[in-house]
C-alpha positions, 0 to 999 in steps of 0.5 A, spaced: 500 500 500 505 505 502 508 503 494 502 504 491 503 511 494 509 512 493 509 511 486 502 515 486 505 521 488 511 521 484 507 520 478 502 526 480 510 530 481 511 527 474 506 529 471 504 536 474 512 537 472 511 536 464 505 539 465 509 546 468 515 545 463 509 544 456 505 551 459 513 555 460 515 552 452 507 556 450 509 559 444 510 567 446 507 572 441 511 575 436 513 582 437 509 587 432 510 588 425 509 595 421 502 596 421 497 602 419 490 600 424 483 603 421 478 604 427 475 599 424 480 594 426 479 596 433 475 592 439 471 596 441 466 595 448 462 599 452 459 601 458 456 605 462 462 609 463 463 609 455 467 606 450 473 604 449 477 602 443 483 598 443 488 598 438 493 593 440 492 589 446 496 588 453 501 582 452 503 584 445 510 585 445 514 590 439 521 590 438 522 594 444 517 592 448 514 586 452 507 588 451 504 595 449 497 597 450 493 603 445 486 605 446 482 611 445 477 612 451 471 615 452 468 616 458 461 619 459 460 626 465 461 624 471 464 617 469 471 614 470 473 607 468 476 605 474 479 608 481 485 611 481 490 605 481 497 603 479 501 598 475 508 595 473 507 599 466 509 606 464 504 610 461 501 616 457 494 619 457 493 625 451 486 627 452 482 629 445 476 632 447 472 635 454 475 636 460 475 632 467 480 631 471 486 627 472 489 623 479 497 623 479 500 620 487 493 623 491 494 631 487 488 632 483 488 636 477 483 639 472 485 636 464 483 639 457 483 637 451 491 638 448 493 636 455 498 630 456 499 626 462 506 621 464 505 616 469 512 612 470 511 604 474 508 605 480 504 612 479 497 611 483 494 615 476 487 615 475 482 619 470 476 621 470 470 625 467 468 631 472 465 635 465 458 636 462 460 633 455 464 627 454 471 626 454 476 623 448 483 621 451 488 615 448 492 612 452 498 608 450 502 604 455 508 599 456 513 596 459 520 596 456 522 589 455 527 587 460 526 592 466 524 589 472 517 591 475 517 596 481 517 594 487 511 592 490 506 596 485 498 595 486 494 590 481 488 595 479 
């Protein structure tokens, strides 16, 4: 009986083994190629925030990036997508039409259309609209490849 489970439980090493060793050989995606993206090309959702259009997803690497998020966002007033949070990528905000109000590390600031927000790994950041019209923002974001994460930034 105590070989039965001895052997058992080698096997259920072996197996969880060759299973993690199949999940870490999982084919990466490749980097990006030279493309130019139509609006139509975009995955578009919504809510009751607004809509978001996403152009290259999170997770899609380029040549100098291990992944590189791009989307146009419209948020309806008085709406945001998420609170104020942070994440290991750097990001930038442009925002194309209304007004609102950005969050950088706890400062409230009043935004409008031709303004541009930085926020580097590990910023708390955050959007939102605090106009009377929607807003329109695009949003590019991306972790280098290589550069380690920041330590300890809060998952969203």
């Amino acid at each position: 009986m105590k070989l039965r489970s001895t052997l058992s439980a080698g096997a259920l090493m072996l197996a969880s083994f060759y299973a993690g060793t199949l999940w870490a050989q999982k084919p990466a995606k490749p980097p990006l190629e030279s493309h130019i993206w139509k609006a139509t090309e975009a995955r578009r959702s919504t809510g009751s925030w607004g809509w978001i259009s996403i152009y290259t997803e999170d997770g899609q690497p380029s040549v100098g990036t291990s992944s590189v998020l791009t989307a146009e966002l419209e948020f309806l007033p008085g709406k945001q997508l998420q609170p104020p949070h942070q994440h290991a990528e750097e990001e930038f905000q442009y925002v194309i039409e209304g007004s609102g109000t950005w969050s950088l590390n706890g400062k409230d600031v009043p935004l409008q259309a031709g303004d541009l927000m930085y926020s580097k790994p590990g910023d708390l950041h955050g959007i939102r609209n605090s106009g009377d019209k929607p807003m329109r923002f695009f949003v590019f974001k991306w972790k280098a490849a290589g550069v380690a994460d920041p330590a300890n930034p809060a998952s969203p």
